[in-house]
PDB file of N, H, CA, C and O in Angstrom:
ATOM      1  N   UNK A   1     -85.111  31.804   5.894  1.00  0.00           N
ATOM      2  CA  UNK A   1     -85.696  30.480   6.019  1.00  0.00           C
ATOM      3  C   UNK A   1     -86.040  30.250   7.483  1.00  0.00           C
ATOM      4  O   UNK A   1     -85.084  30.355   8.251  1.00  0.00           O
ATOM      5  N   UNK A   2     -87.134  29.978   7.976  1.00  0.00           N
ATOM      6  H   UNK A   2     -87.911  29.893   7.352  1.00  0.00           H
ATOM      7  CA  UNK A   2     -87.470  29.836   9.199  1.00  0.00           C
ATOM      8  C   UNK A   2     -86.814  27.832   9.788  1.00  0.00           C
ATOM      9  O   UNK A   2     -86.306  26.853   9.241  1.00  0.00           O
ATOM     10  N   UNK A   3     -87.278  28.234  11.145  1.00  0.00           N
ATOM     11  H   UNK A   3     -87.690  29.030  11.589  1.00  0.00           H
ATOM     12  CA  UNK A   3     -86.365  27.456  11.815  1.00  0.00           C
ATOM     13  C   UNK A   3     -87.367  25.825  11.409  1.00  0.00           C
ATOM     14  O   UNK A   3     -86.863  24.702  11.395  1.00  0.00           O
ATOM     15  N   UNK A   4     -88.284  26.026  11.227  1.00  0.00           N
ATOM     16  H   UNK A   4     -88.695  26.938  11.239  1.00  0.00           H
ATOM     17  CA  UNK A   4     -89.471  24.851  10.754  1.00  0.00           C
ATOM     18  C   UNK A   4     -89.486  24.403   9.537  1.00  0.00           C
ATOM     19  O   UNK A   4     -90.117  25.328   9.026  1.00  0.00           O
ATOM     20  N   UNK A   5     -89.296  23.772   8.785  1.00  0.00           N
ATOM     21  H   UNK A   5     -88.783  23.021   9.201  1.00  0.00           H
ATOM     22  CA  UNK A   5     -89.480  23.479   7.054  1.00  0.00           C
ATOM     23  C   UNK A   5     -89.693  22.402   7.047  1.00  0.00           C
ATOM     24  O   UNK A   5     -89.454  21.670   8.008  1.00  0.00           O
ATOM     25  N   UNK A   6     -90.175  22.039   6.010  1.00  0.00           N
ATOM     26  H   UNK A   6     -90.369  22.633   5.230  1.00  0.00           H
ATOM     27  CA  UNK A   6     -91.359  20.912   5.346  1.00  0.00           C
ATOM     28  C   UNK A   6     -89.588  19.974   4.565  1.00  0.00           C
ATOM     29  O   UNK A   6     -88.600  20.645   4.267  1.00  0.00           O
ATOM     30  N   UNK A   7     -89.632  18.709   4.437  1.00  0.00           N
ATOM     31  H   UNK A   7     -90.434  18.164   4.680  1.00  0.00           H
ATOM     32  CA  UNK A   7     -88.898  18.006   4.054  1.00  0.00           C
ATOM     33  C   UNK A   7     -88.228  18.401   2.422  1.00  0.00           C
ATOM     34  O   UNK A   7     -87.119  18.452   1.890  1.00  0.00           O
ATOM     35  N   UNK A   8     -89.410  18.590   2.116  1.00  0.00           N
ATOM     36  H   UNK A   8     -90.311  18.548   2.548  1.00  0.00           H
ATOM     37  CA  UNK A   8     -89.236  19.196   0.017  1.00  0.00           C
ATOM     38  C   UNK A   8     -88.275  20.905   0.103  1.00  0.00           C
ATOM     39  O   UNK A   8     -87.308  21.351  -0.516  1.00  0.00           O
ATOM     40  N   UNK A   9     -89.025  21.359   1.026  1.00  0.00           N
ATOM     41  H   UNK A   9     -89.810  20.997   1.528  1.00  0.00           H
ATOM     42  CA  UNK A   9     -88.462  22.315   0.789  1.00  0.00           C
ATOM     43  C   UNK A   9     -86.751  22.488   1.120  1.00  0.00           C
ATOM     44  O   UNK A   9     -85.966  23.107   0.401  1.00  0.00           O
ATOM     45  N   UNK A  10     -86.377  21.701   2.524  1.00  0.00           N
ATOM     46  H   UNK A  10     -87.015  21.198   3.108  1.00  0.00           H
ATOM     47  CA  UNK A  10     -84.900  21.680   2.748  1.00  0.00           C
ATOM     48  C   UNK A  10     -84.065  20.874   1.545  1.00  0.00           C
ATOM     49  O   UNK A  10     -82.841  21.009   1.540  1.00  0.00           O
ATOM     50  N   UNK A  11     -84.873  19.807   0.241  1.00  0.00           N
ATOM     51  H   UNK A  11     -85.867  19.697   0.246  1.00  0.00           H
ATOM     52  CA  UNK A  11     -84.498  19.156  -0.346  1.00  0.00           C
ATOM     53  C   UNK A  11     -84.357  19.942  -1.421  1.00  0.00           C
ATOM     54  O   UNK A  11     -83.724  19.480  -2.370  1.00  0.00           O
ATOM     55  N   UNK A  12     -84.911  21.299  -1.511  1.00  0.00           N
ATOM     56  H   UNK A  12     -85.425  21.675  -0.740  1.00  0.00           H
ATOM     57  CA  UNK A  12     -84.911  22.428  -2.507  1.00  0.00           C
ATOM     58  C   UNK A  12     -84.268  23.212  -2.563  1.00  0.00           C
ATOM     59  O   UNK A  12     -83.938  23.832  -3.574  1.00  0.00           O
ATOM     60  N   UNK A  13     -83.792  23.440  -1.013  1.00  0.00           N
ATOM     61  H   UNK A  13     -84.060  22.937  -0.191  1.00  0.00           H
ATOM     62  CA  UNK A  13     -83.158  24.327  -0.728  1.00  0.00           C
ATOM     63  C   UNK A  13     -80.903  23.911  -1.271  1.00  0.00           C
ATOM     64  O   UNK A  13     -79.893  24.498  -1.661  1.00  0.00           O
ATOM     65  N   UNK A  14     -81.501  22.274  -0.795  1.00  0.00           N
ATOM     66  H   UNK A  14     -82.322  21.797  -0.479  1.00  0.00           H
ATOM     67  CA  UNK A  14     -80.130  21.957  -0.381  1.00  0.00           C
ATOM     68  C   UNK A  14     -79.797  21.222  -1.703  1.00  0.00           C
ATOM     69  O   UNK A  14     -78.653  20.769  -1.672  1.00  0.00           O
ATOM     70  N   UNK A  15     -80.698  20.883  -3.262  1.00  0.00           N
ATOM     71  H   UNK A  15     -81.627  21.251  -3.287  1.00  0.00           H
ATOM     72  CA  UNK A  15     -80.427  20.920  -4.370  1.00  0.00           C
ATOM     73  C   UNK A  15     -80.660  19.240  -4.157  1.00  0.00           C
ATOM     74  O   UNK A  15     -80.302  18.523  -5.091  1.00  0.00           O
ATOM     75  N   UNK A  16     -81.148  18.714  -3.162  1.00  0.00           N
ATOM     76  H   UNK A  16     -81.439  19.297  -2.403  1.00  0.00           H
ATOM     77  CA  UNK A  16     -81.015  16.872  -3.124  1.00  0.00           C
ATOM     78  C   UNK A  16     -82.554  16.795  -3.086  1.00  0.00           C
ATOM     79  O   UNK A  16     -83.468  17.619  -3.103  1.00  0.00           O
ATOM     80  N   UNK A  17     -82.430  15.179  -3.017  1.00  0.00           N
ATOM     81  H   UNK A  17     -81.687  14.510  -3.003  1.00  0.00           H
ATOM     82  CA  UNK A  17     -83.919  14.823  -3.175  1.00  0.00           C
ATOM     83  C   UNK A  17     -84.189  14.782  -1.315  1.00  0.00           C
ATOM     84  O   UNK A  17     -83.378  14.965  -0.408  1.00  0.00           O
ATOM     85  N   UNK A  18     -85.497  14.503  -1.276  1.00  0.00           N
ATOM     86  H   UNK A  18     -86.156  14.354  -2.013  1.00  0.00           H
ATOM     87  CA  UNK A  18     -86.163  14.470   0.532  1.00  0.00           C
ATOM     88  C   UNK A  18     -85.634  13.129   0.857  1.00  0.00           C
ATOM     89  O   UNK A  18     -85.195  12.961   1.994  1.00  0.00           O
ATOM     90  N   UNK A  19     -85.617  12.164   0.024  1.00  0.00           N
ATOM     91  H   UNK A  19     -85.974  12.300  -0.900  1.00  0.00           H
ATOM     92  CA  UNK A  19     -85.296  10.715   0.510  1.00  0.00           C
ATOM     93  C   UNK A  19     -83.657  11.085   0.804  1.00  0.00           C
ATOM     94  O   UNK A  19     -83.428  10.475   1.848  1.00  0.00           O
ATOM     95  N   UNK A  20     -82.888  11.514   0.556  1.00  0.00           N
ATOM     96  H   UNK A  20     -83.074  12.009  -0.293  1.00  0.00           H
ATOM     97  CA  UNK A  20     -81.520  11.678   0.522  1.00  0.00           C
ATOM     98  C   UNK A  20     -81.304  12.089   1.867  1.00  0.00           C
ATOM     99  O   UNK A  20     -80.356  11.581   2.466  1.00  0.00           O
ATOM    100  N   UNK A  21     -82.107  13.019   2.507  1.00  0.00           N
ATOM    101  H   UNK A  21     -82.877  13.432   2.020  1.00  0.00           H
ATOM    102  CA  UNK A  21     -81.957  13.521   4.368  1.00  0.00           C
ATOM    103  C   UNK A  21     -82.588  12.428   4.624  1.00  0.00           C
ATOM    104  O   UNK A  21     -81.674  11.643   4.876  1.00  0.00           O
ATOM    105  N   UNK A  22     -83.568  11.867   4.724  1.00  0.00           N
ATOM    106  H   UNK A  22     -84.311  12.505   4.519  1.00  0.00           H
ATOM    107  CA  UNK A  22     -84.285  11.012   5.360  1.00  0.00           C
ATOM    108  C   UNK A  22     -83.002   9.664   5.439  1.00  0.00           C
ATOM    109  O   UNK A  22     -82.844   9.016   6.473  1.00  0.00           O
ATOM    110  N   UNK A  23     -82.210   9.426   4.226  1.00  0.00           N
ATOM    111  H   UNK A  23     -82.338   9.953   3.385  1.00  0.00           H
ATOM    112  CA  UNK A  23     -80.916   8.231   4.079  1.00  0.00           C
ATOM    113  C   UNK A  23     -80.161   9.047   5.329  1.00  0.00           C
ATOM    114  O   UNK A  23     -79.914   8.258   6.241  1.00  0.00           O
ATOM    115  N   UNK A  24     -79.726  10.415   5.619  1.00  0.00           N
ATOM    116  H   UNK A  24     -79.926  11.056   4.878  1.00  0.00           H
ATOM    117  CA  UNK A  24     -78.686  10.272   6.038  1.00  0.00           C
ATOM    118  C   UNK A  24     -79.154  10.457   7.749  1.00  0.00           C
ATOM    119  O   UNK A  24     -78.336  10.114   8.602  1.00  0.00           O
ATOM    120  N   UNK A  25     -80.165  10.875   8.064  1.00  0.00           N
ATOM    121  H   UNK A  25     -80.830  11.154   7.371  1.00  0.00           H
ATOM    122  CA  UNK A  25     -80.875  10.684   9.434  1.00  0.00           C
ATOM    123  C   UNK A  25     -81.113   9.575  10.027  1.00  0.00           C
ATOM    124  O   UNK A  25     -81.074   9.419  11.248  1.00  0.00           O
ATOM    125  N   UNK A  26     -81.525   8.246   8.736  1.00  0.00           N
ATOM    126  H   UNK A  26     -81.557   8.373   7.744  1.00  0.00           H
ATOM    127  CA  UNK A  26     -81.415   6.983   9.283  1.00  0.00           C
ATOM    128  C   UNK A  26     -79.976   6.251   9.445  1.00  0.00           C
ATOM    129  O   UNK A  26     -79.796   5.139   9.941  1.00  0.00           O
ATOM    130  N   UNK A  27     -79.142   6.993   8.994  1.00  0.00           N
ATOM    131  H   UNK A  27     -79.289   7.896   8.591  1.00  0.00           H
ATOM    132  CA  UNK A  27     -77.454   6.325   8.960  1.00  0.00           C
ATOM    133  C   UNK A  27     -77.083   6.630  10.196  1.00  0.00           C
ATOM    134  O   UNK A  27     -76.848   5.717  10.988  1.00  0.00           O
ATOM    135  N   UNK A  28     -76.941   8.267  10.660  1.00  0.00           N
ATOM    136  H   UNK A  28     -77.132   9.009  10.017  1.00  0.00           H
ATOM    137  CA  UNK A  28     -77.025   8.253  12.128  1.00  0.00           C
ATOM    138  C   UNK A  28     -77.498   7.748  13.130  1.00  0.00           C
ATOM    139  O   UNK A  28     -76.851   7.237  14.044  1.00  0.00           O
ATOM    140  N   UNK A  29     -79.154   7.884  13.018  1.00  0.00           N
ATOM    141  H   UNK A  29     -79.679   8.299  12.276  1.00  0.00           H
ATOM    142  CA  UNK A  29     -79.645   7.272  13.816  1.00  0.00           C
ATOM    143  C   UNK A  29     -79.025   5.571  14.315  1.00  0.00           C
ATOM    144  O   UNK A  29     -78.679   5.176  15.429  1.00  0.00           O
ATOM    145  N   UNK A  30     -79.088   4.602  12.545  1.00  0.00           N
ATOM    146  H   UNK A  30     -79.369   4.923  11.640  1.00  0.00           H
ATOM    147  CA  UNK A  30     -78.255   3.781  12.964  1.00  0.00           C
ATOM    148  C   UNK A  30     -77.022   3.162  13.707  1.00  0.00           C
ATOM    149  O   UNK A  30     -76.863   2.021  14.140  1.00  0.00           O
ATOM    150  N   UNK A  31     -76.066   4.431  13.727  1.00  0.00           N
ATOM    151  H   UNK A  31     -76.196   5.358  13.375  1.00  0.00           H
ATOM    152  CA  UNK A  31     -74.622   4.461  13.963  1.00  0.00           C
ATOM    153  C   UNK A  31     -75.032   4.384  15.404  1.00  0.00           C
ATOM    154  O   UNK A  31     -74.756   3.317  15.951  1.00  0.00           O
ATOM    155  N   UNK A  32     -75.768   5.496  16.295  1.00  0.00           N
ATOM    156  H   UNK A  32     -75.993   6.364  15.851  1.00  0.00           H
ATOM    157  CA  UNK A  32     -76.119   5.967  16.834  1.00  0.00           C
ATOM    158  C   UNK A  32     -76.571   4.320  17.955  1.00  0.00           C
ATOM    159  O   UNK A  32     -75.980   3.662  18.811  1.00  0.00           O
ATOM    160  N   UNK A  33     -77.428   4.290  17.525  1.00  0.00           N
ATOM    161  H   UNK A  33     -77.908   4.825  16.829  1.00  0.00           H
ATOM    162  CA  UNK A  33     -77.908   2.492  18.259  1.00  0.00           C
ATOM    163  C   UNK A  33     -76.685   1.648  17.987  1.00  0.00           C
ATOM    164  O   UNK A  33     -76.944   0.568  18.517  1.00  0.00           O
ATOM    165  N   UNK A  34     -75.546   1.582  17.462  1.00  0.00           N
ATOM    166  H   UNK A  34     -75.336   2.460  17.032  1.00  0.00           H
ATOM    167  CA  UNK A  34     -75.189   0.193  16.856  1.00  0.00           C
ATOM    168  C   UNK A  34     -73.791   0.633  17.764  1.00  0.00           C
ATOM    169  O   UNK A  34     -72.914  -0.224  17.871  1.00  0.00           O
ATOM    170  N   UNK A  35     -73.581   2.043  18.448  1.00  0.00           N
ATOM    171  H   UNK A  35     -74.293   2.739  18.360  1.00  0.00           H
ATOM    172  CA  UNK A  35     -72.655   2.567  19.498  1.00  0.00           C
ATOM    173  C   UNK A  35     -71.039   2.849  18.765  1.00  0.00           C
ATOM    174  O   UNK A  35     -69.872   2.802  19.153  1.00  0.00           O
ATOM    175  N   UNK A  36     -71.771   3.163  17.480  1.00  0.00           N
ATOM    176  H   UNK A  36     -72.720   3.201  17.165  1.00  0.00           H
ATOM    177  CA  UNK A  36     -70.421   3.582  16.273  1.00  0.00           C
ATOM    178  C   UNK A  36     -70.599   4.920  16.180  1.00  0.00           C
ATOM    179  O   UNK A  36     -71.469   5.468  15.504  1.00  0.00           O
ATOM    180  N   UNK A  37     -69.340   5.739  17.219  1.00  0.00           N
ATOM    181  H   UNK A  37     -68.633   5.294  17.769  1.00  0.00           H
ATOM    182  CA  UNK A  37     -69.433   7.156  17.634  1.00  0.00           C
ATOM    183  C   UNK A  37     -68.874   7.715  16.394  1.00  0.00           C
ATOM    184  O   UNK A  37     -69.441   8.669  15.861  1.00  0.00           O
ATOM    185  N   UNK A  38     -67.680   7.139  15.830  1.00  0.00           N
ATOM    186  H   UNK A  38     -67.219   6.364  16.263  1.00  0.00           H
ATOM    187  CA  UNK A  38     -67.253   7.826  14.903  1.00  0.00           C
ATOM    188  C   UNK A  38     -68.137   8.047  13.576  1.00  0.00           C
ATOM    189  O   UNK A  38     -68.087   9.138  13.008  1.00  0.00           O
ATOM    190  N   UNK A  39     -68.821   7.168  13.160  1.00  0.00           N
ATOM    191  H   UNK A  39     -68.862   6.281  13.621  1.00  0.00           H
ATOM    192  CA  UNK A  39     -69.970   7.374  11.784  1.00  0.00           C
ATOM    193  C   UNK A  39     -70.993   8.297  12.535  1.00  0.00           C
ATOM    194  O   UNK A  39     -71.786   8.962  11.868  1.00  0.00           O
ATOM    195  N   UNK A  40     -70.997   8.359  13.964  1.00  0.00           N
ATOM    196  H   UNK A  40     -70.354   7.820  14.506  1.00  0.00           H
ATOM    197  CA  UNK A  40     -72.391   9.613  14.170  1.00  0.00           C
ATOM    198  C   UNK A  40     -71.956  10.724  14.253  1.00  0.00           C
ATOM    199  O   UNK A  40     -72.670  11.676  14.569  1.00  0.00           O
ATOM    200  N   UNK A  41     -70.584  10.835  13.963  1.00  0.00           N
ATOM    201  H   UNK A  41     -70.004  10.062  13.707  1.00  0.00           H
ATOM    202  CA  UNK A  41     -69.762  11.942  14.630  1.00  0.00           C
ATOM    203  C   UNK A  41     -70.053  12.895  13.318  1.00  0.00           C
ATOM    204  O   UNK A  41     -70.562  14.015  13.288  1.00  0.00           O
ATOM    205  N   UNK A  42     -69.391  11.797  11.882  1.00  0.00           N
ATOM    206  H   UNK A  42     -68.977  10.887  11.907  1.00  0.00           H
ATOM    207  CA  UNK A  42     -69.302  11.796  10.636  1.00  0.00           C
ATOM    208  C   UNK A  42     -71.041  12.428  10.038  1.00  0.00           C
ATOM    209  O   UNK A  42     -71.218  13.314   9.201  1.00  0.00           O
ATOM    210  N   UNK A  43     -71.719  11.930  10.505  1.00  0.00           N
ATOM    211  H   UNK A  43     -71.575  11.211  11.185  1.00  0.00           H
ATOM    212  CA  UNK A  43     -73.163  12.231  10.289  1.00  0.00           C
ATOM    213  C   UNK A  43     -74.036  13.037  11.498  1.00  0.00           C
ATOM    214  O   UNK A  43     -75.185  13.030  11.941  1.00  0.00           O
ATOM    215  N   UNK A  44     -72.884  13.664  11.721  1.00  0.00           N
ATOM    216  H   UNK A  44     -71.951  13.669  11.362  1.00  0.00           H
ATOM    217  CA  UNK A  44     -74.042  15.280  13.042  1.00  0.00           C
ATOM    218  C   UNK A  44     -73.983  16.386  12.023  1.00  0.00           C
ATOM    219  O   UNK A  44     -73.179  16.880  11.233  1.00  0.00           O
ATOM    220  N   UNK A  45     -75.338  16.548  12.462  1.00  0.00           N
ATOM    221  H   UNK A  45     -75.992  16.147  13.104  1.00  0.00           H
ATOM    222  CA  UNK A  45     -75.736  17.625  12.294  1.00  0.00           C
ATOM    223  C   UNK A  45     -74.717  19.054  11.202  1.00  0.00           C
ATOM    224  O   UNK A  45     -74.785  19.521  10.065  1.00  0.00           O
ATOM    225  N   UNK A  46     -73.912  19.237  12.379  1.00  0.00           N
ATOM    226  H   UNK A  46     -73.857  18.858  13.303  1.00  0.00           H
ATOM    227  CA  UNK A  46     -73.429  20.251  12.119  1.00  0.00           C
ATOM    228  C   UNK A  46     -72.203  19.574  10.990  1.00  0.00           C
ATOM    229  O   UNK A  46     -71.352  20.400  10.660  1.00  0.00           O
ATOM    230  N   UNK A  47     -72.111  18.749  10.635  1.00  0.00           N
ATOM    231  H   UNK A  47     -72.803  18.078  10.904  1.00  0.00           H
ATOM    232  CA  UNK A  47     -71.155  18.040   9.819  1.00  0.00           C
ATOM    233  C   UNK A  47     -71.455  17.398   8.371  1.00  0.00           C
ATOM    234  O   UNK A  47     -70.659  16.882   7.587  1.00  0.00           O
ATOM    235  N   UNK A  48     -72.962  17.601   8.246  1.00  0.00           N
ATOM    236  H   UNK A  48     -73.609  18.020   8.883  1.00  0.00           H
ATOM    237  CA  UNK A  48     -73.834  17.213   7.129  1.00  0.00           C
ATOM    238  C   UNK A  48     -73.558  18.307   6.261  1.00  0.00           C
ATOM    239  O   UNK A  48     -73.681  19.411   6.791  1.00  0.00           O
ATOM    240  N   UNK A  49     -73.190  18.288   4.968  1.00  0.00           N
ATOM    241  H   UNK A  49     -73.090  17.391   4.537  1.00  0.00           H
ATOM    242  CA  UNK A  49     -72.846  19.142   3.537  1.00  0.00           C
ATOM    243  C   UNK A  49     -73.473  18.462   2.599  1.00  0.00           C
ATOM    244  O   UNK A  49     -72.949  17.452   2.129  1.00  0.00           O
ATOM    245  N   UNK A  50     -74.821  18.952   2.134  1.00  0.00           N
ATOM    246  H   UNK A  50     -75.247  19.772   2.516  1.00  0.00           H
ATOM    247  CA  UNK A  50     -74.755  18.787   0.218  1.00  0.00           C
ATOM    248  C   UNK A  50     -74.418  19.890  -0.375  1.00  0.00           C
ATOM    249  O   UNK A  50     -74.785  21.018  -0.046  1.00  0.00           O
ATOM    250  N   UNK A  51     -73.789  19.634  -1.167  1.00  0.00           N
ATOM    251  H   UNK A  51     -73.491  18.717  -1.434  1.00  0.00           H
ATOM    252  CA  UNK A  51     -73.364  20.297  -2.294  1.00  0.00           C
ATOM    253  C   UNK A  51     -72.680  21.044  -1.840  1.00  0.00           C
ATOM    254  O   UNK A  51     -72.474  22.032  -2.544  1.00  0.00           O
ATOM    255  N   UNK A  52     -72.185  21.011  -0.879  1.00  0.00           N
ATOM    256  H   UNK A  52     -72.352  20.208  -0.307  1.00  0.00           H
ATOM    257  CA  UNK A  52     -71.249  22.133  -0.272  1.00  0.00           C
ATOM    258  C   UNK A  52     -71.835  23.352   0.552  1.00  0.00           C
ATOM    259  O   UNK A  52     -71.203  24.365   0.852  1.00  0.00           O
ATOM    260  N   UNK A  53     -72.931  23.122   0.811  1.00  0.00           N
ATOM    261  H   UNK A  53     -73.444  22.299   0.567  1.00  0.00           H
ATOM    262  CA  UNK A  53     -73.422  23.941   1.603  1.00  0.00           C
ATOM    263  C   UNK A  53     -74.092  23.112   3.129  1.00  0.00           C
ATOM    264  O   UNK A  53     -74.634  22.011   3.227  1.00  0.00           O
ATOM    265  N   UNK A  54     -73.803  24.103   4.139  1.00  0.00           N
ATOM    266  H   UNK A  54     -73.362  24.997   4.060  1.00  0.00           H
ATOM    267  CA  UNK A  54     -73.845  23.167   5.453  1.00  0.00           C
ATOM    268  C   UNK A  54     -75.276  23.099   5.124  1.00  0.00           C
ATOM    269  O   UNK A  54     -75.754  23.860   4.283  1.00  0.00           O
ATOM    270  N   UNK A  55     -76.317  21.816   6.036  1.00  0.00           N
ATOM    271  H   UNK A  55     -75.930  21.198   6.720  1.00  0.00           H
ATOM    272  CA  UNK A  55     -77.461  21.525   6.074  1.00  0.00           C
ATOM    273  C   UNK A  55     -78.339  22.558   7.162  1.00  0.00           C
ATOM    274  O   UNK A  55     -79.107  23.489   6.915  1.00  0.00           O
ATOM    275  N   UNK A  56     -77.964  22.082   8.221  1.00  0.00           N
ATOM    276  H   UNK A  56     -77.341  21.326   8.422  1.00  0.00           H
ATOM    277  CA  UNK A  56     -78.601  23.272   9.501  1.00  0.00           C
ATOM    278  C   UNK A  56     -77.925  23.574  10.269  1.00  0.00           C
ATOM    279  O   UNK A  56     -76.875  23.032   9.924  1.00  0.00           O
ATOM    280  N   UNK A  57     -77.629  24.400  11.658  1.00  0.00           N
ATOM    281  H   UNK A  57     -78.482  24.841  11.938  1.00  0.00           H
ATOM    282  CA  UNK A  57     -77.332  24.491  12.800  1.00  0.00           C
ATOM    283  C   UNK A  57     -78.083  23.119  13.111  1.00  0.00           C
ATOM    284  O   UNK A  57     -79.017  22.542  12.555  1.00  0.00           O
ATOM    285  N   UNK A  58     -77.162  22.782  14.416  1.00  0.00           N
ATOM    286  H   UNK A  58     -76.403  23.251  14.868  1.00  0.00           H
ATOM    287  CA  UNK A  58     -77.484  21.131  15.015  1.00  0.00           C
ATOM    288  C   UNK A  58     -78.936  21.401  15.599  1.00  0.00           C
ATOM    289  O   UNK A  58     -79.692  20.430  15.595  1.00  0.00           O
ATOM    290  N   UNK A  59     -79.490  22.786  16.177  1.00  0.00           N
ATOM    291  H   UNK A  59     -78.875  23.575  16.180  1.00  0.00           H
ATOM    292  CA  UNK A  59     -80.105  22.891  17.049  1.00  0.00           C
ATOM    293  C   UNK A  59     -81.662  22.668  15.945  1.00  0.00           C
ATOM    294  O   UNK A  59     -82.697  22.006  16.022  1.00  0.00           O
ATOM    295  N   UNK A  60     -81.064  23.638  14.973  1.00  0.00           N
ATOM    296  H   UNK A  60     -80.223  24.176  14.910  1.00  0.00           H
ATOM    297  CA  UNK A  60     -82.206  23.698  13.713  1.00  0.00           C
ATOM    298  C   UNK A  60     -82.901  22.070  13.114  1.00  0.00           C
ATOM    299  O   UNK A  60     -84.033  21.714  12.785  1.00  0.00           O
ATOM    300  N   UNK A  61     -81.431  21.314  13.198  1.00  0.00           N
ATOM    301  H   UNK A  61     -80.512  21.603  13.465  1.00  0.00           H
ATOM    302  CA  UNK A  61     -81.929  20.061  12.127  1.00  0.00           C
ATOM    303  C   UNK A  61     -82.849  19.686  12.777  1.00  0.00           C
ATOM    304  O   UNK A  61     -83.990  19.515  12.347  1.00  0.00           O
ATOM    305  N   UNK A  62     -82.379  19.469  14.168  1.00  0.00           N
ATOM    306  H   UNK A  62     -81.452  19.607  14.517  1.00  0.00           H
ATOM    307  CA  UNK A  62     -83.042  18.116  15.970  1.00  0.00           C
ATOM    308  C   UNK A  62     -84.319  18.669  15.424  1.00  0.00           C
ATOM    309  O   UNK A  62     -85.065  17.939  14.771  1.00  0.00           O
ATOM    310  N   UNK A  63     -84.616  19.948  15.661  1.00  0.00           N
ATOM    311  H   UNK A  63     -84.010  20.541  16.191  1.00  0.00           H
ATOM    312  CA  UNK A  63     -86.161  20.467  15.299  1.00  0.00           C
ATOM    313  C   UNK A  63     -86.857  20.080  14.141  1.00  0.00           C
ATOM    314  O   UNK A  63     -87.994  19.612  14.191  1.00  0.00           O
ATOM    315  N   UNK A  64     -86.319  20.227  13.253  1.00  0.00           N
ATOM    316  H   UNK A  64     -85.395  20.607  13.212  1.00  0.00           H
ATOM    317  CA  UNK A  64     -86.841  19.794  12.068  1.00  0.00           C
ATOM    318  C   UNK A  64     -86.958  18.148  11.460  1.00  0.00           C
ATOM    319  O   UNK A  64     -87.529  17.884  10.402  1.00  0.00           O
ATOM    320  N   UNK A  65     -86.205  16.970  12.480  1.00  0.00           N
ATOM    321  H   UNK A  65     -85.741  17.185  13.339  1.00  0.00           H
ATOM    322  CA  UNK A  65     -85.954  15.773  12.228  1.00  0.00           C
ATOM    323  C   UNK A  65     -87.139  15.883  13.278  1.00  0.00           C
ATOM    324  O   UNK A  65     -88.114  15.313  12.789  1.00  0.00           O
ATOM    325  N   UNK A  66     -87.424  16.386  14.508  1.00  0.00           N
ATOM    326  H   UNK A  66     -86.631  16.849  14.905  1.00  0.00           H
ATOM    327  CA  UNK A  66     -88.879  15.836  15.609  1.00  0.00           C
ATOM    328  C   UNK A  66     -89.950  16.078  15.074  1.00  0.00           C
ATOM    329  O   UNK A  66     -90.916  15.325  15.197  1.00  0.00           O
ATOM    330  N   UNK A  67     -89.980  17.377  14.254  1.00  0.00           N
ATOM    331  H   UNK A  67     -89.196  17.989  14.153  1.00  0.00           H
ATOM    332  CA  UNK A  67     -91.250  17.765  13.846  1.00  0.00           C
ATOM    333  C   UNK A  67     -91.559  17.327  12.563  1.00  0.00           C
ATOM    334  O   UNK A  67     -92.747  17.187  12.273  1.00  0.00           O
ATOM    335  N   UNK A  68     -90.220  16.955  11.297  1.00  0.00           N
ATOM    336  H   UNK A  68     -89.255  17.069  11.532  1.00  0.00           H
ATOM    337  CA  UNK A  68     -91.010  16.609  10.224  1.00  0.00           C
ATOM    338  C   UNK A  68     -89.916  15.032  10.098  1.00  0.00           C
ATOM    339  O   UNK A  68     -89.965  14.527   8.976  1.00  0.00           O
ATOM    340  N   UNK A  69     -89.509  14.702  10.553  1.00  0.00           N
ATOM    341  H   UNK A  69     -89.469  15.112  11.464  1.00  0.00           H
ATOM    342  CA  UNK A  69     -88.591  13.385  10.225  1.00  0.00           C
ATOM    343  C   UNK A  69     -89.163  12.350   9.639  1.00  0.00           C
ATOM    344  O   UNK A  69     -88.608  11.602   8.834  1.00  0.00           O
ATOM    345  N   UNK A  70     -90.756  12.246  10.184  1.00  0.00           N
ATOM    346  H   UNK A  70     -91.206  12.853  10.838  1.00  0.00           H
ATOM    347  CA  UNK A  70     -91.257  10.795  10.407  1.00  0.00           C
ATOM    348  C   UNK A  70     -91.962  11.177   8.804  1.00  0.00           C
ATOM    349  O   UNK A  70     -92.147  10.393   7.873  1.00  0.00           O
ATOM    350  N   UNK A  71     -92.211  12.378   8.859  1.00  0.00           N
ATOM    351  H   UNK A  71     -92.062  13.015   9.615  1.00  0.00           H
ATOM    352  CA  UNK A  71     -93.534  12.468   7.080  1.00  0.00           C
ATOM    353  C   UNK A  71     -92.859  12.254   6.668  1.00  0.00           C
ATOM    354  O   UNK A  71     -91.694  12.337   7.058  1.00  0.00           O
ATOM    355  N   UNK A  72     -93.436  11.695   5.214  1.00  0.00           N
ATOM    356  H   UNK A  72     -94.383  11.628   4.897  1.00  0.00           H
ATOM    357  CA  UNK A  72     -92.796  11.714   4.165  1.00  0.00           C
ATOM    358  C   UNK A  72     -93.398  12.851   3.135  1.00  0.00           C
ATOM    359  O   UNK A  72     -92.884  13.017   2.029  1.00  0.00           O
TER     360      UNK A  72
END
C-alpha cells in the first residue's frame, strides 16, 4: 500500500466507512484546539485501531490527512 491513498480506499482497507476517519480526525483535531492533551493523545495517529488493526504510521496518516483530509 503506498504511502498516498484516496479516503475509500483506507476505509477498505481498514473495513470502516470514509466518514468514520474523517469522525475521528475531526475529534482530534478538536481535542487538539480545545487543549485536551489526553483525548489527542487517545486519538494519535499511532493509537488509532479499527478493527484491530493499527490505521497508519503517524508519519503516513499527517500525509494522508494534508493531502486527502479535506475531500470527501
Amino acid at each position: 500500500m503506498s504511502a498516498f491513498i484516496t479516503t475509500k480506499q483506507a476505509a477498505a482497507y481498514l473495513n470502516c466507512t470514509p466518514q468514520h476517519l474523517y469522525n475521528l480526525r475531526n475529534k482530534r483535531k478538536s481535542a487538539i484546539e480545545e487543549g485536551n492533551k489526553a483525548l489527542a493523545n487517545k486519538l494519535a495517529p499511532e493509537a488509532i485501531k479499527i478493527g484491530g488493526k493499527l490505521l497508519f504510521e503517524e508519519s503516513k496518516l499527517e500525509n494522508w490527512l494534508r493531502t486527502y483530509g479535506e475531500v470527501a
